[in-house]
C-alpha positions as CSV (number, residue, x, y, z in Angstrom):
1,X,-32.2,-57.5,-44.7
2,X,-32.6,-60.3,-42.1
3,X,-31.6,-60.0,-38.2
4,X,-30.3,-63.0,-36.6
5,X,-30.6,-63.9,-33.1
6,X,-27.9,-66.8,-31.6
7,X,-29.5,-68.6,-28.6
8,X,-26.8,-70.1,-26.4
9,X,-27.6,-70.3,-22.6
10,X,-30.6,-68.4,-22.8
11,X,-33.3,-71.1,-24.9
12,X,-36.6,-68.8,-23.8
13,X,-38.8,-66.0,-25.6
14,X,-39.7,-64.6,-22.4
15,X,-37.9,-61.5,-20.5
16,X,-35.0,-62.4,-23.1
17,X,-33.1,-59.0,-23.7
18,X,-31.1,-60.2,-27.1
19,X,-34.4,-61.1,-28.6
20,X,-36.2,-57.8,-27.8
21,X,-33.3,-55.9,-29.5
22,X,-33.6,-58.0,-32.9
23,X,-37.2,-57.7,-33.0
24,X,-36.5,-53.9,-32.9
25,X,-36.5,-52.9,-36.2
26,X,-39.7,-53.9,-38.5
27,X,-37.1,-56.7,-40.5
28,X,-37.3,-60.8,-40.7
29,X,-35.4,-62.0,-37.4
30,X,-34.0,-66.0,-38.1
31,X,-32.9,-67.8,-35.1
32,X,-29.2,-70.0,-34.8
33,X,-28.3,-72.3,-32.3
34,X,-24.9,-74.5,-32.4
35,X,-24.9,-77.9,-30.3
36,X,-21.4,-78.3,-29.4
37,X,-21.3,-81.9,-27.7
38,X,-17.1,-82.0,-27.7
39,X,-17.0,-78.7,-26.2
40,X,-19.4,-79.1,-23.4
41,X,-17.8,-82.5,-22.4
42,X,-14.4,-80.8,-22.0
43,X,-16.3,-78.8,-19.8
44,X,-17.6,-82.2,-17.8
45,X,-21.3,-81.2,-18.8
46,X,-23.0,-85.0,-18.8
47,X,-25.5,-86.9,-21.2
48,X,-28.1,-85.9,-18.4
49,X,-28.0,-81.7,-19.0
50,X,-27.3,-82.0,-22.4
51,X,-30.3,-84.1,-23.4
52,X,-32.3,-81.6,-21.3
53,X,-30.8,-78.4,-23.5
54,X,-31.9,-80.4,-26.7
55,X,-35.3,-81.0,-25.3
56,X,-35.8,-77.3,-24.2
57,X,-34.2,-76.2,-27.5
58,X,-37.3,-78.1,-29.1
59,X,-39.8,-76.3,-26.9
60,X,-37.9,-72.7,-28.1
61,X,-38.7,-73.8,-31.6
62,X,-42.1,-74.3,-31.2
63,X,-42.2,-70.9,-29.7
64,X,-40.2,-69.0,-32.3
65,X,-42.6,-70.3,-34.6
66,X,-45.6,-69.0,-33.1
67,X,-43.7,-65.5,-33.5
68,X,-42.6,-66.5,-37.1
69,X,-39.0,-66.9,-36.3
70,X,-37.7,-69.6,-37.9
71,X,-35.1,-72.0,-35.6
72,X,-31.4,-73.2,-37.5
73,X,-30.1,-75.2,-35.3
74,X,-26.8,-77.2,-36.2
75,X,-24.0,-79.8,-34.9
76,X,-20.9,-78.2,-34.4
77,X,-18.1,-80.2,-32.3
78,X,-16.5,-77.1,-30.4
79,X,-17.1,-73.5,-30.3
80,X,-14.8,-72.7,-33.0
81,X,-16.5,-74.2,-35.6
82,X,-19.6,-73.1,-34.1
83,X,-18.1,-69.7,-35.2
84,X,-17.3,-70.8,-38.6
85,X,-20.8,-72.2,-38.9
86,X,-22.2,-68.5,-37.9
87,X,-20.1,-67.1,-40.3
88,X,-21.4,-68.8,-42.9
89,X,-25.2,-68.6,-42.1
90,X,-24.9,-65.3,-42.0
91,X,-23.7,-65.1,-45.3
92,X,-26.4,-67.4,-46.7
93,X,-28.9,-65.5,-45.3
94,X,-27.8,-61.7,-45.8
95,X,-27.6,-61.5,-42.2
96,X,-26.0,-58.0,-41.2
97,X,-26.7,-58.1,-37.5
98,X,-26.6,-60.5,-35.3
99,X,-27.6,-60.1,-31.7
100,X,-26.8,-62.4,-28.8
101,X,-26.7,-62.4,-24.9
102,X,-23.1,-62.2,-23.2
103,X,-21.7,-65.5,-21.4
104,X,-19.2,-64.3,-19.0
105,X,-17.2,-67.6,-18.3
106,X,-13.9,-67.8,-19.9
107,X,-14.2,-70.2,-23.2
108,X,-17.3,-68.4,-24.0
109,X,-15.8,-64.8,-23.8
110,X,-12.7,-66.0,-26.2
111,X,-15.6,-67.7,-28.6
112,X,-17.7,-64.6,-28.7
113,X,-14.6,-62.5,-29.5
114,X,-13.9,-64.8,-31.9
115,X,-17.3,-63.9,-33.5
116,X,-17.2,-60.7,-33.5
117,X,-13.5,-60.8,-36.1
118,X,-14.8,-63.3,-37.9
119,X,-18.3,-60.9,-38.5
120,X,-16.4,-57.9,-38.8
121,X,-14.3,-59.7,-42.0
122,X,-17.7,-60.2,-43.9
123,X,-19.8,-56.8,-43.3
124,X,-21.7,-58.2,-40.4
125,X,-22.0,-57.5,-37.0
126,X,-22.8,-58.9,-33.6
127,X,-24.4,-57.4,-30.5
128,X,-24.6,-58.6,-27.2
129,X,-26.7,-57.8,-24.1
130,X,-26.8,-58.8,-20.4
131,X,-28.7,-61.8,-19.5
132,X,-27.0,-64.0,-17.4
133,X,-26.8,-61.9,-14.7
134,X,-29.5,-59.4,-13.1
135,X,-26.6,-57.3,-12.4
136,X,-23.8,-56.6,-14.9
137,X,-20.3,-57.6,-12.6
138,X,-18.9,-55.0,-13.9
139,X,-21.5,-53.1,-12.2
140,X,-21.0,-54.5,-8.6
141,X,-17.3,-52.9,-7.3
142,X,-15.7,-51.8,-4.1
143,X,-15.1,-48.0,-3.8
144,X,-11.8,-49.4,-4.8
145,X,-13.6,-50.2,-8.0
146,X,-11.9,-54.2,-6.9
147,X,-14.4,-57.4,-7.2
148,X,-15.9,-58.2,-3.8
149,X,-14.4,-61.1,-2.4
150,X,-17.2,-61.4,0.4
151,X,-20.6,-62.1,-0.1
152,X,-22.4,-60.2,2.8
153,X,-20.6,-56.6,1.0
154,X,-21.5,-57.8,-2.0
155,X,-24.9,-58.4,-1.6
156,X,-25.4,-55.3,0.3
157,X,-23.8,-53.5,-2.5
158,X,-25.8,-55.3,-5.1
159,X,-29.5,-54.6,-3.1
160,X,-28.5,-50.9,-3.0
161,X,-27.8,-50.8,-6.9
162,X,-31.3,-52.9,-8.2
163,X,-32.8,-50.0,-5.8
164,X,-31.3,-47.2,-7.6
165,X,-32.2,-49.1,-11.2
166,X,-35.5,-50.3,-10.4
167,X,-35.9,-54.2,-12.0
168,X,-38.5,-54.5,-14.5
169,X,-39.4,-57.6,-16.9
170,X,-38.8,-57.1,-20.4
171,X,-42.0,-57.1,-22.9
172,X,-42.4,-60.2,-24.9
173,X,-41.4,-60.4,-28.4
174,X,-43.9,-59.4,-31.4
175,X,-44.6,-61.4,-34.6
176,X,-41.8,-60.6,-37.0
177,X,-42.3,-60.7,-41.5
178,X,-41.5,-64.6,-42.4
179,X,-38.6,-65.6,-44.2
180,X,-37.7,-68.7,-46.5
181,X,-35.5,-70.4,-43.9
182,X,-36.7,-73.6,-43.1
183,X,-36.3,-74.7,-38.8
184,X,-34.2,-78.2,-38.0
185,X,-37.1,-81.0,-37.1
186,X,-36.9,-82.1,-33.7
187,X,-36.3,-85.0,-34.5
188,X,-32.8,-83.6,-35.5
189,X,-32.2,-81.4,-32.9
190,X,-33.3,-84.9,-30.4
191,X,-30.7,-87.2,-32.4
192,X,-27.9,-85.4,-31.3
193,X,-28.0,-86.5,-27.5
194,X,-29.1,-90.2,-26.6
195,X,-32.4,-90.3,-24.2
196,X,-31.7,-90.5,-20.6
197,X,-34.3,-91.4,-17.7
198,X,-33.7,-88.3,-15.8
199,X,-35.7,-85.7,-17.4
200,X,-38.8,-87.5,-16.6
201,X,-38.5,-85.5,-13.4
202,X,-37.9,-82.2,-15.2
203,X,-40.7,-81.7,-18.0
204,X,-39.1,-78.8,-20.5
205,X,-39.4,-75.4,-21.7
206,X,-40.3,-72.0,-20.4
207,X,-44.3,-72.5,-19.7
208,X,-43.2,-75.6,-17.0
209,X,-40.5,-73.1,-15.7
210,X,-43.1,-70.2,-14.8
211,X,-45.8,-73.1,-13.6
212,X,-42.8,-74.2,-11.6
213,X,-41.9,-70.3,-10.3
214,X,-45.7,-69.6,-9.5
215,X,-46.7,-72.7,-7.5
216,X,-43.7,-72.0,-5.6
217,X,-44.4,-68.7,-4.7
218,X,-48.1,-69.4,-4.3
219,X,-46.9,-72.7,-2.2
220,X,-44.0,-73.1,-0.1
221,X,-41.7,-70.6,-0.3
222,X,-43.0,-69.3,2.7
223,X,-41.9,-71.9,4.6
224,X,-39.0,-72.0,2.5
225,X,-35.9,-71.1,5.1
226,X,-37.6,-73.2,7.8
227,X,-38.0,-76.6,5.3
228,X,-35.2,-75.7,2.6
229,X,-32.7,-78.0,4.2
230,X,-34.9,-81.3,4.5
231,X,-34.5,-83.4,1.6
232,X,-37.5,-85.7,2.7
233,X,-39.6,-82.2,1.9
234,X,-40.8,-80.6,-1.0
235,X,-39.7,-77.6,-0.2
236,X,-37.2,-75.8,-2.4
237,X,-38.1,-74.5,-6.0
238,X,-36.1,-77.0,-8.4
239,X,-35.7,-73.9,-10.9
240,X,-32.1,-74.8,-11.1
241,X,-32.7,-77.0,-14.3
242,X,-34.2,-74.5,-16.3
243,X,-32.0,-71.7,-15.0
244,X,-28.9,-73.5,-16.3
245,X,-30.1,-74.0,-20.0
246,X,-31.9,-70.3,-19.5
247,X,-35.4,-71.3,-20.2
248,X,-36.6,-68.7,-17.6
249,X,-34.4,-66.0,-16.4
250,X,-33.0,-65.5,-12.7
251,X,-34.6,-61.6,-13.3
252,X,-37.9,-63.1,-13.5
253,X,-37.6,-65.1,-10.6
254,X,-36.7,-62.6,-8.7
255,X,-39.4,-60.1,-9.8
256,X,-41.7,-63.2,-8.6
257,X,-40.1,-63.4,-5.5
258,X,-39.9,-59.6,-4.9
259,X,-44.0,-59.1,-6.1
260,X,-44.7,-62.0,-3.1
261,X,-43.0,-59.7,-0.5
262,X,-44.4,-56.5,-2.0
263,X,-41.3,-55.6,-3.3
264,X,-39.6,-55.5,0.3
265,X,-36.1,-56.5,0.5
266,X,-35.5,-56.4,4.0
267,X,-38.6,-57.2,5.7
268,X,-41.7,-59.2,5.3
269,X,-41.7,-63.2,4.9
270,X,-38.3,-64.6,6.4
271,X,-39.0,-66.9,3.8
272,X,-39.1,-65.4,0.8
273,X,-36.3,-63.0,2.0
274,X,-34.0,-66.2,2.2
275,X,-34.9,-67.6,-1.2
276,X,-33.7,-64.2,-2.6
277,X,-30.5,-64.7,-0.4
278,X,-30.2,-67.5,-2.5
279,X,-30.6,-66.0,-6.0
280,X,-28.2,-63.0,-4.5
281,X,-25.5,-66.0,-3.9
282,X,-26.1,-66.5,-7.9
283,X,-25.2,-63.6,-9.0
284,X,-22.4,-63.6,-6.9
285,X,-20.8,-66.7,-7.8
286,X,-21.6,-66.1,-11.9
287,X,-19.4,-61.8,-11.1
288,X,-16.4,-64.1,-9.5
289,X,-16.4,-66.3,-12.7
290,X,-16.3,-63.2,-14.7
291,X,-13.4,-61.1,-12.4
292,X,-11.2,-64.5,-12.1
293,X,-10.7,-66.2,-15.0
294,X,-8.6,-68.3,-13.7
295,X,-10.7,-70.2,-11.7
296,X,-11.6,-71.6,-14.9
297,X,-8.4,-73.1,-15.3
298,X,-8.8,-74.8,-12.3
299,X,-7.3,-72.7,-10.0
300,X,-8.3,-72.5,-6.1
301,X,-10.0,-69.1,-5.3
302,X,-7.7,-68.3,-2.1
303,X,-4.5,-68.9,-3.8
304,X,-2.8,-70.0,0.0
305,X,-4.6,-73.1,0.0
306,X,-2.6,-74.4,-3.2
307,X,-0.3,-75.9,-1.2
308,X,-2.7,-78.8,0.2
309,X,-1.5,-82.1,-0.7
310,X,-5.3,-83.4,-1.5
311,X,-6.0,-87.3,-2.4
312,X,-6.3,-88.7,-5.7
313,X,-7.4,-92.1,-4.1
314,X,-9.4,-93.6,-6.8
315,X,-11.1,-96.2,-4.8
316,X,-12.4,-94.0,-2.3
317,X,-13.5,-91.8,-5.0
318,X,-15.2,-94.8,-6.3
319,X,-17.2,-95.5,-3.4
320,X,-17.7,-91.8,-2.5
321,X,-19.4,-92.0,-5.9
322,X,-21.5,-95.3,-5.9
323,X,-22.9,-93.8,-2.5
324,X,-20.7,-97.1,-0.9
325,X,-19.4,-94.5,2.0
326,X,-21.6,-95.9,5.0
327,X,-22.5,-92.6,6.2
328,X,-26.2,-93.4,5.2
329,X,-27.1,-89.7,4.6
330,X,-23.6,-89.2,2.5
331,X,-24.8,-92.2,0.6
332,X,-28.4,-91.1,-0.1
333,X,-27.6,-88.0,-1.7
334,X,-25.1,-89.7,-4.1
335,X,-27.9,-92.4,-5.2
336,X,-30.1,-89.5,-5.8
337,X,-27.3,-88.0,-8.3
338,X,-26.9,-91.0,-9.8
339,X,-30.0,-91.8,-10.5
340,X,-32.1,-88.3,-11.1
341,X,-29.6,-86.1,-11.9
342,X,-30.1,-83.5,-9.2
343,X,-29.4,-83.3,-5.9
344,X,-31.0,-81.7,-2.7
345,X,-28.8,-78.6,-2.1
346,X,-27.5,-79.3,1.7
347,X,-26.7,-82.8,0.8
348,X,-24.4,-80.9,-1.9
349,X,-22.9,-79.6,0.7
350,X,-22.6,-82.6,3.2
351,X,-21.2,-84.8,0.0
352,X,-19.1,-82.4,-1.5
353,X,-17.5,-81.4,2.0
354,X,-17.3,-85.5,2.5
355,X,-14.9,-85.8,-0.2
356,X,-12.8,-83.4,0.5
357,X,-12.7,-82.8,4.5
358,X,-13.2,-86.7,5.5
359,X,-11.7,-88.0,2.2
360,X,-9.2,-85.8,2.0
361,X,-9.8,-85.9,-1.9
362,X,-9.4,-83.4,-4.3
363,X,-12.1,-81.3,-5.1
364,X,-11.5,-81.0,-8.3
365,X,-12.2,-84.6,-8.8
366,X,-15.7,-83.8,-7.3
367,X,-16.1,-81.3,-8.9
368,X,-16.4,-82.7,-12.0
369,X,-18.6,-85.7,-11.0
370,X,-20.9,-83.6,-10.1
371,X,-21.6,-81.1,-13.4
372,X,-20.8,-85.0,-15.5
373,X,-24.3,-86.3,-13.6
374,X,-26.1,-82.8,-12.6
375,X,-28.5,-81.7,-14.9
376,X,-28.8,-78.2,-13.4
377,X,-24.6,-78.4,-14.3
378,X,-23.9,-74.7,-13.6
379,X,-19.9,-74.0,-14.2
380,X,-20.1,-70.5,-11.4
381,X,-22.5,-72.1,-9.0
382,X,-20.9,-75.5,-8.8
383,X,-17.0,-73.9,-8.8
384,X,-18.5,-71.9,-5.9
385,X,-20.1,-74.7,-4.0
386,X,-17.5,-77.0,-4.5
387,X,-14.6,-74.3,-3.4
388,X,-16.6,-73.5,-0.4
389,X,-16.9,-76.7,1.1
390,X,-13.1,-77.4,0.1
391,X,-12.3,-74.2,2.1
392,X,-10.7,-72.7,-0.8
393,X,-13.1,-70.9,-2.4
394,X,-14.4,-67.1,-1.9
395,X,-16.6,-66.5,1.3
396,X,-15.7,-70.3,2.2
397,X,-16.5,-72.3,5.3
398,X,-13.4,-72.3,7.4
399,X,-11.0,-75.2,7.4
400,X,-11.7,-76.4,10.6
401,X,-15.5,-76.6,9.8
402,X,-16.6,-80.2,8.7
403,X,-19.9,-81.5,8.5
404,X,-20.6,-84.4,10.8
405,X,-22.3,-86.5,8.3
406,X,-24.3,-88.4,11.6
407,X,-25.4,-85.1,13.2
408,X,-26.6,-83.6,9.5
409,X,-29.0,-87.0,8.9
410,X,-30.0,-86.3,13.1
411,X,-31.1,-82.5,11.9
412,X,-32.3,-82.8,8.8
413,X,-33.6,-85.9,7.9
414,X,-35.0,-86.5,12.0
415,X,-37.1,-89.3,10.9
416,X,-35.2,-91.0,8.2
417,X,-37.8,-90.6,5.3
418,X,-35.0,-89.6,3.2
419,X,-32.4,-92.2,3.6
420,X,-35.1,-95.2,3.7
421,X,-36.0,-94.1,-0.3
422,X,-32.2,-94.0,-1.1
423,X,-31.1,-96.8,1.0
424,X,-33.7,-99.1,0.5
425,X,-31.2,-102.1,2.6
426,X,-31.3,-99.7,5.9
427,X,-35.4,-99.2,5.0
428,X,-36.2,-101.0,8.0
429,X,-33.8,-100.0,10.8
430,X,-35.6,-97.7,13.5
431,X,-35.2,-93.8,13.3
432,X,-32.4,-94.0,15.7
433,X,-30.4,-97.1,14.4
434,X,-30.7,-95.6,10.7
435,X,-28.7,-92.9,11.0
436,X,-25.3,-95.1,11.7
437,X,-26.1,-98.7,11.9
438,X,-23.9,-101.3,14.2
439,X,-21.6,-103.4,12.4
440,X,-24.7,-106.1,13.0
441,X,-27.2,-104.4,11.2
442,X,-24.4,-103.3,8.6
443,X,-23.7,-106.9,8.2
444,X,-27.5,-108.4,7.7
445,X,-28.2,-105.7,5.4
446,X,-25.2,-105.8,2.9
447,X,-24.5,-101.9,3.9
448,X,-20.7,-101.1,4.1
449,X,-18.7,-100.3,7.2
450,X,-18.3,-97.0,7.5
451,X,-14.9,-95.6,5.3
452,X,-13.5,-93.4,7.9
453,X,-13.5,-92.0,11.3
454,X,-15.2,-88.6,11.6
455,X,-12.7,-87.3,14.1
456,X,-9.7,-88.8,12.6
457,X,-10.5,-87.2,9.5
458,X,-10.8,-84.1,10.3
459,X,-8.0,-83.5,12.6
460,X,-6.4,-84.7,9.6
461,X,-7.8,-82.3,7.4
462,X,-6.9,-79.5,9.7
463,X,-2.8,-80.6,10.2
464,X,-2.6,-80.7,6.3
465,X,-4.2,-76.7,6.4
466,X,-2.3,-75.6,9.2
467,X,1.1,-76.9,7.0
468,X,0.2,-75.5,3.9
469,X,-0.6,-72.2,5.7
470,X,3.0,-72.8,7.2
471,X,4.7,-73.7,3.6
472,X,3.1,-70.6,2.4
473,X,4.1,-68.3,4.5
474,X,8.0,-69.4,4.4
């Protein structure tokens, strides 16, 4: 009898729970993995992450083999036929168990169910563990046993828990007995996405993620709340990639993070203390996702702020887009998108709150863009950024607080280091005149005028609020 393990978001052999409980028992354990390209476009996931799954999927195969786990990896176009394909490998292969780590988004929940009929019909069955969270959500509730709608409660709910549980890593994975299935090349498995430029930034598998998670440990997070909101600085971990396809998991960051502040989550290094803020803000964006499923319809978060008549202006999207805005900074974090496939995280913010505060533009729009270009595409922590700077999300920034896109360049990026790489026609304007050239210096350097006025716009933005709040309440 064979075990089967399906790989989904979680393409690692380290601290991967599913794994540990096929490699249990003293039986052959084969490995499937579906690419569903149609499905994960309906989901706005761009060529950019899914070339970067494929390439990490390659680096899990050469793993699995060293533990004699051979990788079947097929095309499938959505998850239902991945389901049929399961079905039927499991039959081919006299698998009876099948063991997999939950996805709590919504499509993935109605695909797993799916699984587990379709198993049941032909003897088999499928067992799933935690993964994607440290925390199960179901695990993190009010005394009213409701979601937590705040994240300062829910954090403080969530620390007191991990205390009580203790957080360990999980043991890796011994050699299994070898079986006569035969692993896809990777030259397969690398046919199914064209190349793209961006992963040159982001070499894959699991053994770059930990070299990645131990510099920055041994490096900079230290200084990580003081520099995290420079773009100009190295200064932030750029885990994200490798978190979103799972080839190290956010438990093993934070067990890295925890052993670099001697386990302390309340004192010791300010820094380190705020990159676990950060990883908190993870799990609590990935338990809304799971308690709403609605937000993966598309729905706003604080249901009063359906009412706002957002844009749909397609030329200003456009330009918002093409980094065309002539807010320098605004611009610079969009020709980073575009061109790397990642962006710093405060000029997330300062773009995505662009859009839809100065642009008036529906976030949704934005939304999208970004997990099309991002390859750290992350459907909990992207919803969550976007509805946060929309002001309609859980936790959110206020209406009436806009990012002055000026001031953020002036704070953050002080000597212009930042915009001069993005903006190469405004490379040579002084650290004052760089920030928000005269219509001179606009002119002789081809960059834009700017597309709105900053206090225009957001006493617009906070007349169309008030009136929903208003429509709302009648």
């Amino acid at each position: 009898m064979t075990n089967a393990i399906w790989f989904r978001s979680d393409l690692r052999i380290y601290d991967n729970p599913a794994l540990i409980a096929a490699s249990e028992s003293n039986d052959p354990v084969i490995a499937f993995y579906f690419f569903t390209p149609d499905q994960h476009r309906k989901h706005h996931t761009g060529s950019v992450k899914l070339r970067f799954m494929l390439e990490n999927l390659v680096e899990l195969k050469h793993d699995l083999a060293k533990l004699n786990i051979p990788l079947v990896a097929l095309l499938a176009s959505d998850y239902g036929s991945s389901v049929a394909l399961l079905k039927k490998l499991c039959q081919q292969h006299n698998v009876r168990q099948v063991f997999a780590n939950s996805e709590i988004e919504l499509n993935e929940q109605i695909r797993d169910h799916q699984a587990t009929r379709e198993l049941d019909k032909i003897g088999s069955t499928i067992c799933f563990s935690q993964d994607q969270t440290i925390l199960s959500p179901q695990d993190i509730l009010t005394g009213a046993s409701k979601p937590y709608r705040v994240f300062t409660p829910f954090k403080r709910a969530w620390i007191k828990t991990i205390q009580k549980t203790g957080l360990q890593s999980l043991p890796l994975p011994t050699a299994r007995p070898k079986t006569n299935a035969v692993s896809t090349s990777a030259e397969e498995i690398l046919s199914w996405e064209a190349p793209v430029d961006a992963n040159q930034y982001w070499k894959p598998g699991s053994q770059e993620a930990f070299r990645r998670l131990e510099e920055f440990t041994a490096t900079a997070i230290e200084r990580y709340r003081d520099e995290r909101d420079h773009p100009s600085l190295t200064a932030t971990s750029q885990l994200s990639p490798y978190l979103a396809v799972g080839a190290i998991s956010v438990r093993s960051c934070m067990l890295q993070a925890l052993l670099a502040n001697n386990f302390e989550w309340d004192s010791g290094s300010q820094g380190i203390l705020t990159w676990i803020n950060e990883l908190i803000w993870r799990e609590f964006y990935k338990h809304l996702s799971c308690h709403y499923p609605e937000l993966s319809k598309g729905a706003a978060f604080n249901q009063k702020t359906a009412l706002i008549p957002w844009s749909r202006d397609m030329e200003h999207f456009t330009r918002w887009k093409e980094g065309l805005t002539g807010f320098p900074l605004v611009d610079a974090g969009m020709r980073q998108l575009n061109t790397i496939g990642w962006m710093h995280n405060r000029l997330r913010m300062v773009t995505a709150m662009f859009l839809t505060k100065q642009l008036f533009i529906d976030w949704h729009l934005g939304e999208a863009y970004f997990m099309q270009k991002l390859i750290d595409g992350d459907y909990a922590a992207n919803n969550g950024g976007w509805q946060w700077s929309a002001s309609t999300g859980a936790d959110s920034a206020p209406y009436f607080r806009v990012f002055n896109p000026t001031r953020q360049a002036e704070r953050f990026d002080a000597k212009g280091d930042f915009i001069r790489h993005w903006v190469p026609e405004l490379s040579q304007l002084g650290p004052k005149q760089i920030f928000d050239p005269n219509p001179f210096e606009r002119q002789t350097t081809g960059y834009p005028a700017t597309m709105v006025d900053h206090r225009e716009s957001v006493e617009h933005v906070k007349q169309a609020f008030k009136m929903a709040q208003a429509m709302e309440a009648i």
